[in-house]
C-alpha positions as CSV (number, residue, x, y, z in Angstrom):
1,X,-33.5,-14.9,-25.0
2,X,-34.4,-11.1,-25.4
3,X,-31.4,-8.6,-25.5
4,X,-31.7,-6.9,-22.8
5,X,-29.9,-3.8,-23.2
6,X,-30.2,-1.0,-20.4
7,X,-29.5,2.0,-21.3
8,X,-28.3,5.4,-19.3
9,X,-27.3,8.3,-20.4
10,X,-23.5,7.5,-20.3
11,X,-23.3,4.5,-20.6
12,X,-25.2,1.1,-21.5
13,X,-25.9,-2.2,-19.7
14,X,-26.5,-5.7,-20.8
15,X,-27.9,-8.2,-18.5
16,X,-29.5,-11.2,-20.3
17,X,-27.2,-13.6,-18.7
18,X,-27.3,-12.0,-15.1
19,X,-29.5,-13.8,-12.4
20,X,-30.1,-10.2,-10.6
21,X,-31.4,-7.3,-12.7
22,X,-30.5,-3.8,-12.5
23,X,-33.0,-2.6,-9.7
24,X,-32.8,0.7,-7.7
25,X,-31.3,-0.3,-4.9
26,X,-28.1,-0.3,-6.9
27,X,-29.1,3.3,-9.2
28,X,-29.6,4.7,-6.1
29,X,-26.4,3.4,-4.4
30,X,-24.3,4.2,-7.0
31,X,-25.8,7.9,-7.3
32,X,-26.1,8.2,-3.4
33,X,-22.5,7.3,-2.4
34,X,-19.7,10.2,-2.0
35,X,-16.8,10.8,-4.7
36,X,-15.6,14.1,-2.9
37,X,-12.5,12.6,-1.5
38,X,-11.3,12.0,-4.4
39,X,-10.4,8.1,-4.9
40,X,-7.9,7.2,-6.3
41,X,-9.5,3.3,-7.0
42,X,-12.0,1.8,-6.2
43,X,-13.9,-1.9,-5.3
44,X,-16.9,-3.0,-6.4
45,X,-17.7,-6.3,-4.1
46,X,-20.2,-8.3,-6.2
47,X,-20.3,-7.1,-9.0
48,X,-23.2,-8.2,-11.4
49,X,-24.2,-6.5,-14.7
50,X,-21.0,-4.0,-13.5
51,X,-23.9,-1.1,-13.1
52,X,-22.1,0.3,-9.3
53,X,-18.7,0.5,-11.2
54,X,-19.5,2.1,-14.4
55,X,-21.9,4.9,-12.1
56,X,-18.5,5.2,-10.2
57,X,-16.6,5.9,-13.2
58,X,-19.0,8.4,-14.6
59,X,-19.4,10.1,-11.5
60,X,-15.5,10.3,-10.6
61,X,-12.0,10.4,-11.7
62,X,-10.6,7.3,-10.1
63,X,-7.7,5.7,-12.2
64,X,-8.5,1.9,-11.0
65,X,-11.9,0.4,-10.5
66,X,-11.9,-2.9,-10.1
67,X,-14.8,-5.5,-9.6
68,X,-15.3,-9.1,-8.7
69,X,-17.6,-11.4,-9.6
70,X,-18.1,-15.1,-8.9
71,X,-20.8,-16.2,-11.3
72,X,-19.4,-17.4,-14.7
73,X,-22.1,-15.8,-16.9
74,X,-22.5,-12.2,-14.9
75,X,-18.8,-12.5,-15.1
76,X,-18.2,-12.6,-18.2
77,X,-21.4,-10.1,-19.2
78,X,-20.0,-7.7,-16.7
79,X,-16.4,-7.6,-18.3
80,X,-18.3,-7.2,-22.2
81,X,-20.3,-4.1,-20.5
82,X,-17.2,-2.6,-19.4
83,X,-15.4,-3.3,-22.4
84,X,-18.5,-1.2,-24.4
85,X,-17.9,1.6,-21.7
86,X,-16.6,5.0,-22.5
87,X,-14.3,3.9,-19.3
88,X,-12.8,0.4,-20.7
89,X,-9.3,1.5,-19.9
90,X,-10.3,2.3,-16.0
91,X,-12.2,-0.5,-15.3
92,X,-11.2,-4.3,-14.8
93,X,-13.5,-7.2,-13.7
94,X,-12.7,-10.0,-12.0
95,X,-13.8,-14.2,-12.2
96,X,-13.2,-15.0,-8.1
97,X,-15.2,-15.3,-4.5
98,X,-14.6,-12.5,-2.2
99,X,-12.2,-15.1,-0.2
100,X,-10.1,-15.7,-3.2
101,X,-9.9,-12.6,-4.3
102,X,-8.7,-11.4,-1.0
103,X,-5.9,-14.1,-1.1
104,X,-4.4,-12.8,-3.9
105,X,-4.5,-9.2,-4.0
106,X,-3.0,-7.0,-1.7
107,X,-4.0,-3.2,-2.3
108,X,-5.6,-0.3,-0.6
109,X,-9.1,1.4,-2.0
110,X,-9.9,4.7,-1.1
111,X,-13.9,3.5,-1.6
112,X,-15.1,0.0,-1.4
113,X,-19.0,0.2,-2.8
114,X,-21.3,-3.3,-2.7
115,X,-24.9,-3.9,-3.3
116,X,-24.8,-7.5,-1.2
117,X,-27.2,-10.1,-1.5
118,X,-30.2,-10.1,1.0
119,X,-32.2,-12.8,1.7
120,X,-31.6,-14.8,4.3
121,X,-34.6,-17.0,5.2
122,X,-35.1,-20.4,4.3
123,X,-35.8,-20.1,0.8
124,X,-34.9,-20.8,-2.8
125,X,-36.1,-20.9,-5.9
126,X,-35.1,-23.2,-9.1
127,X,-32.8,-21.0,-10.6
128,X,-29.1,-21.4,-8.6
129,X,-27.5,-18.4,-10.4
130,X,-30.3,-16.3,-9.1
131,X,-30.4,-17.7,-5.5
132,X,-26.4,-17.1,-5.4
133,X,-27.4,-13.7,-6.2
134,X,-29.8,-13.0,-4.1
135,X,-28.8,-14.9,-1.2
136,X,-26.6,-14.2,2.0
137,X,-25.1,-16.8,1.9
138,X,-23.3,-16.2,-1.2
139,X,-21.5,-13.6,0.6
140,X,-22.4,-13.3,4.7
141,X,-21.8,-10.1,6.1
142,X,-18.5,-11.2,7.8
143,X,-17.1,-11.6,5.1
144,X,-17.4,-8.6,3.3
145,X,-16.5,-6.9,6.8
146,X,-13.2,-9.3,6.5
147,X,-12.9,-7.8,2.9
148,X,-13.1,-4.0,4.2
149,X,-10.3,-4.7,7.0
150,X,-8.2,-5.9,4.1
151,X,-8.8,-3.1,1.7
152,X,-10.3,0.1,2.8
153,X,-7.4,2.5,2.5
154,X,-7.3,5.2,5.8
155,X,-9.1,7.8,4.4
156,X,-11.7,5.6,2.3
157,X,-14.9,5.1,2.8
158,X,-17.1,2.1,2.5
159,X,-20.7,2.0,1.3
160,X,-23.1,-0.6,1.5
161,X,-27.0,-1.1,0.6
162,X,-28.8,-3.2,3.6
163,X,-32.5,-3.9,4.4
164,X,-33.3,-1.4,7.0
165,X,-34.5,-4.2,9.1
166,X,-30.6,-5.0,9.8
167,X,-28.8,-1.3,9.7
168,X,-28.4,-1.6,13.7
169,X,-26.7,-5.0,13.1
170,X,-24.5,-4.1,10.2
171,X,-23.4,-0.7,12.2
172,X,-22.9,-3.0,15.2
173,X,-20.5,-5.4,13.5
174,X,-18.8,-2.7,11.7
175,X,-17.9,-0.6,14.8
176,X,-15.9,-4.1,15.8
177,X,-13.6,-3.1,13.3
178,X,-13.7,0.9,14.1
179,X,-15.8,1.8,10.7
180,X,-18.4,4.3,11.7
181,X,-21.9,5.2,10.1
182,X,-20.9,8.8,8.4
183,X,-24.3,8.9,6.4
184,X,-27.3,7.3,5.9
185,X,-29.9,7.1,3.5
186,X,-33.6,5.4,4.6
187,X,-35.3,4.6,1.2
188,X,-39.0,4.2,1.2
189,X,-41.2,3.4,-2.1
190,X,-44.2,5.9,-1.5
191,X,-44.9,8.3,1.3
192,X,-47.1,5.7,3.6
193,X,-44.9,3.3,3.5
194,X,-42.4,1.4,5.6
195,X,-38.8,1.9,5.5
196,X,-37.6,-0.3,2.8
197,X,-33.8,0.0,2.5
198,X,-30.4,1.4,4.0
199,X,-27.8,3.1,2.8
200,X,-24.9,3.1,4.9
201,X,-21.7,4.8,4.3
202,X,-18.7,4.1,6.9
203,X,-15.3,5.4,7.5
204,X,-12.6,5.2,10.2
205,X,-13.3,8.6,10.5
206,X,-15.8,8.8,13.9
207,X,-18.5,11.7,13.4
208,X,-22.8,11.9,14.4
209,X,-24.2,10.4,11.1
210,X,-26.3,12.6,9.2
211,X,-29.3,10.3,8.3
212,X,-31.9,11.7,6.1
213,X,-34.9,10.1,4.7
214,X,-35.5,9.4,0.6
215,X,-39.1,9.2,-0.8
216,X,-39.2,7.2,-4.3
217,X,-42.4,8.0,-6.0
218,X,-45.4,10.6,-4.8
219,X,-47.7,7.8,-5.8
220,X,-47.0,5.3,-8.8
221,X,-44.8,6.8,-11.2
222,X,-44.5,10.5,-10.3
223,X,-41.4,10.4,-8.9
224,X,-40.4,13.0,-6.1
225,X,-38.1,15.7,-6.9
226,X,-35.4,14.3,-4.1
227,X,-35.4,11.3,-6.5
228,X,-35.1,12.7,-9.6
229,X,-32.2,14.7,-8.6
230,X,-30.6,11.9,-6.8
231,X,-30.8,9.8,-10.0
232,X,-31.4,12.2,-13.1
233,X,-27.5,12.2,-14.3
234,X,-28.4,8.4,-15.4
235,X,-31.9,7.5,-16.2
236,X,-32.7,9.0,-19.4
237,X,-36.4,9.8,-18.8
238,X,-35.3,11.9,-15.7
């Protein structure tokens, strides 16, 4: 197989053995989501290549930022790529299922960050690492809502990347657990078209959620300015 080496500014990012690529959904989740309370740690829910935690610990000063990951081979690439981080003594991954991992560790996060699998209709491909990936039911939405109960310290703040198809329903189960929409961020690929993607951020803090809209490209590959400031701290063409 190819090496597949990604590589930003800071930092660098294998991901030959991961079924889900670095995509911009998680670049501009990782760029998007708010450091100025200052964490102290942070969670990364499902992991991957690692990409949402190493953005976190170039963008902040958290001491702890810890990640979990069920799949053997992302595992084990996401620990190697934070290993070969400028960061390797703030970042830890984790070999567990959200479940598990709640089981055993008891801890507050000032900011919980997760790029969670989407697709939920009936269907699959060949490859299982991928479909785990990519697939809800690797990890339903209750259960990372179970995981945020557990974990989000008082003054943290949770973010969270959804189709914009299900923001009202993600809002709605949140608010059962008194996390409310802060920000969000509607993502669309080119002026004309639909609404792709949500960016949700949530806190026990109640307050009307500033929700702004975010243009990817002009047309294909001019990127709009919004974009390019949103993300140009990483990509190395920006």
């Amino acid at each position: 197989m190819p090496n597949q080496l990604f590589q930003f500014k800071q930092f660098s990012v294998q991901q030959d053995q991961c079924a889900m690529k670095i995509g911009t959904d998680g670049v501009l989740l990782g760029a998007w989501t708010s450091v100025e309370h200052n964490p102290y740690n942070i969670l990364d829910i499902g992991a991957g290549t690692g990409i949402l935690s190493l953005m976190m610990a170039q963008r902040s000063n958290a001491e702890q930022i810890e990640a979990i990951e069920i799949d053997d081979d992302a595992f084990e690439q996401c620990a190697e790529n934070f290993e070969n981080s400028p960061w390797n003594d703030r970042l830890f991954c984790f070999h567990a299922s959200l479940l598990e991992y709640i089981e055993a560790v008891d801890e507050k996060f000032d900011l919980i960050i997760c790029n969670p699998p989407f697709y939920s209709e009936d269907y699959k491909t060949n490859d299982a690492s991928r479909d785990l990936a990519r697939f809800s039911d690797a990890m339903p939405m209750e259960h990372i809502i179970f995981a945020v109960i557990n974990f989000l310290s008082k003054k943290g703040k949770f973010s969270i990347v959804v189709p914009f198809k299900e923001e009202g329903k993600y809002i709605e189960e949140a608010s059962l657990i008194h996390l409310f929409p802060n920000r969000i961020l509607r993502v669309k690929g080119n002026p004309t078209s639909n609404i792709k993607r949500s960016l949700i951020e949530f806190s026990y803090q109640k307050s009307d959620a500033i929700i702004r809209e975010l243009v990817i490209e002009n047309q294909r590959h001019q990127y709009t300015q919004e974009y390019i400031n949103l993300t140009k701290d990483f990509y190395l063409k920006m």
